[in-house]
N, C-alpha and C positions, 0 to 999 in steps of 0.2 A: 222696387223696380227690378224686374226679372233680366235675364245673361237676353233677352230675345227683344226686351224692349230698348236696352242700351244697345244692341247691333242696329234696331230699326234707325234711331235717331243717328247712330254715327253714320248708317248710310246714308239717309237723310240729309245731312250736312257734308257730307263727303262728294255728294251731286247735286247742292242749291247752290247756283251763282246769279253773275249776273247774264242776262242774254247775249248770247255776241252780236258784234255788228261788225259785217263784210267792209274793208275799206280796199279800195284800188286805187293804186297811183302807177304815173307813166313812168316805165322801165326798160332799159335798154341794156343787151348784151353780145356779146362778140359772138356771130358764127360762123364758124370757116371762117375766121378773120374778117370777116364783116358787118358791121354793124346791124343788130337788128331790134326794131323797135317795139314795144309791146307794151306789156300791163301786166304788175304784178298785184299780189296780194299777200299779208302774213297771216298765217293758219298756227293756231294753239293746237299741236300734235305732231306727233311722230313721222317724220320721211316716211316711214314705210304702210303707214297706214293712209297716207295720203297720195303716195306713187296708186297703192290700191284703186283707191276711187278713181284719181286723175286719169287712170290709164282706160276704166270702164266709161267715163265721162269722155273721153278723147274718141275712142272706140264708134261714138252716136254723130262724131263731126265727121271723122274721115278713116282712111287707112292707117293706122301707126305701124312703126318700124323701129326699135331699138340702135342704135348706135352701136358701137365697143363704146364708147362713152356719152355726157350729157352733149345735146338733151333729145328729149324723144322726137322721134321725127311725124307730121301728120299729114299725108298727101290725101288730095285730091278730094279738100275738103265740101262739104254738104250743108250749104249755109241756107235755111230757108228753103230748100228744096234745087236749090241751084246747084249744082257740082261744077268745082272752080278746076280743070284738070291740070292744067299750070302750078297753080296755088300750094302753096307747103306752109305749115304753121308749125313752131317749134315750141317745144314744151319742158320746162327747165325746172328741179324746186332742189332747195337746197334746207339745209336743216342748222339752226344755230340754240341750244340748250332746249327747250321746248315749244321752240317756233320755229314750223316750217313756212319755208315762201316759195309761194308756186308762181312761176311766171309765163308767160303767152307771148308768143310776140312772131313778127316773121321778116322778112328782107324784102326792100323795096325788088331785085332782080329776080323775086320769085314771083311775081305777080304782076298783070297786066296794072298800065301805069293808070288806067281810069277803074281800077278797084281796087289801088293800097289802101284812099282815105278810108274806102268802107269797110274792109276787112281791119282795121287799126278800130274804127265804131265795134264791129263784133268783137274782136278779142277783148276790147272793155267789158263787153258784157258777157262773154264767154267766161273772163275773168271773175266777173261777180257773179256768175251764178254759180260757179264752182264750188266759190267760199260759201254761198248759200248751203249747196247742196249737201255740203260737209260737214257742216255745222248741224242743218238738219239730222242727216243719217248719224251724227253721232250722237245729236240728243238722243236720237231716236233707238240706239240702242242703248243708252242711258234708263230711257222710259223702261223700256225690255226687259233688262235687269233689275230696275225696281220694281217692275211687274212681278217680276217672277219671284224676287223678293217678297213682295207681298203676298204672292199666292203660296211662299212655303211658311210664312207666318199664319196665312191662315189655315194651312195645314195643321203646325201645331197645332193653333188655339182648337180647332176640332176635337184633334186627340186628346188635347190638358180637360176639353170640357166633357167629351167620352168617356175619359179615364175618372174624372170626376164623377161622374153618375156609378160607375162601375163599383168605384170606392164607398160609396154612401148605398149602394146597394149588400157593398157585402159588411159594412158596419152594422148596417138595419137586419140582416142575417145574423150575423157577429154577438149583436146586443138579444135576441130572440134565442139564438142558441144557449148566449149565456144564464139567461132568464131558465131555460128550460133545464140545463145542468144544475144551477142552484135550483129549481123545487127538487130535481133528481136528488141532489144533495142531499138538502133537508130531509126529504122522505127515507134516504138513506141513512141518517144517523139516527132516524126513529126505527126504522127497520132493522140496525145494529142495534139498539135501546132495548127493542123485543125481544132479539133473540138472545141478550144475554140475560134475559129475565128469565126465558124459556132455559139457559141452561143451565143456570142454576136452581130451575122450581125441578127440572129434570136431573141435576144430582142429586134434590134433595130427593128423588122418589128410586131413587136411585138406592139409596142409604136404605129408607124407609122399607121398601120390597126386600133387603139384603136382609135386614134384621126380621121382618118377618120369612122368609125362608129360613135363619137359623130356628125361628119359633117354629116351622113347619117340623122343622129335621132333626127337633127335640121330642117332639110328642111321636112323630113317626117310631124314634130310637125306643123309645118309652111300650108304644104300643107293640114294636117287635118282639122287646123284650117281655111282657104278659104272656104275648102268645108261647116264646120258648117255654114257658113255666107251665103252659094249660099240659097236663097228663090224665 
């Protein structure tokens, strides 16, 4: 098992669980000293990844407006196409070890008294569709990551199986070269083999022509010598 097929599996197991499921239940909290009723939810993640979404998800109901402190304020919200201009919905999440809980909820004195029950109906389901939405987008960049995960393993495996051919191209060269050195070889210690035949048949005529030029340059000495004596 290769260093790429043990990262695939621990990322693998580092992002299979079980699916979440959105729970909502009714929640109440102090604003401006007064009671306000809503709907919360507990979220597996970080405060500030979920301040993120909750604020682009609030952003599509109504106006938000920060506080100096909790919680976010939402006017003149957009329920269904209706704009409630009275209407203020509050938006609250707190964080405890790696659950955050995000809550919805508003004051009976911000809203006309024949659309509290209704708007209490929507923040429910304001409420769950958030935890949906959350849940979603962070599978979803989960997917993303394991996407991209995959597509740099199948990166490698391209290059491992490229580099493969490349290697088995230059053995198949490798083994042809070396064929071709060893006949070079061989022909070359036969071609050494020759020439020391050749030089030693070539000292020997070496020797041979020496001793005949002494025999040349004895009879030369000899005939010199008759002719001094012809008078």
């Amino acid at each position: 098992m290769n260093k790429f097929t043990i990262i695939l599996l621990f990322f693998a197991v580092a992002h299979t669980g079980i699916a979440q499921t959105v729970s909502v239940k009714k929640h109440s909290e102090k604003v401006k000293s007064e009671t306000a009723e809503g709907f919360s939810t507990d979220l597996e993640g970080k405060r500030a990844d979920v301040n993120t979404l909750l604020n682009k998800f609030l952003k599509e109901i109504g106006k938000i407006k920060f506080l100096s402190s909790d919680p976010v304020v939402v006017t003149e919200p957009n329920i269904n196409g209706t704009v409630y201009p009275k209407g203020v919905i509050y938006a609250l999440t707190t964080e405890s070890g790696s659950v955050t809980t995000v809550w919805l909820g508003t004051r009976a004195t911000d809203w006309e008294t024949k659309d509290f029950s209704f708007i209490q109906k929507q923040l429910e389901k304001f409420t769950y569709q958030f935890g949906v939405r959350f849940y979603r987008e962070k599978m979803q960049a989960q997917i993303d990551e394991t996407q991209q995960a995959a597509d740099a393993v199948e990166k490698q495996s391209v290059r491992f199986i490229n580099q493969g051919k490349d290697l088995a191209n230059k053995l198949t060269n490798n083994e042809l070269e070396k064929i071709k050195l060893e006949k070079a070889l061989e022909a070359n210690k036969l071609e050494n083999a020759a020439l020391k035949i050749k030089i030693e048949n070539n000292k020997k005529a070496q020797d041979s022509i020496a001793n005949v030029a002494v025999q040349v340059k004895k009879v030369k000495e000899a005939q010199m010598e008759k002719l001094r004596k012809i008078n």
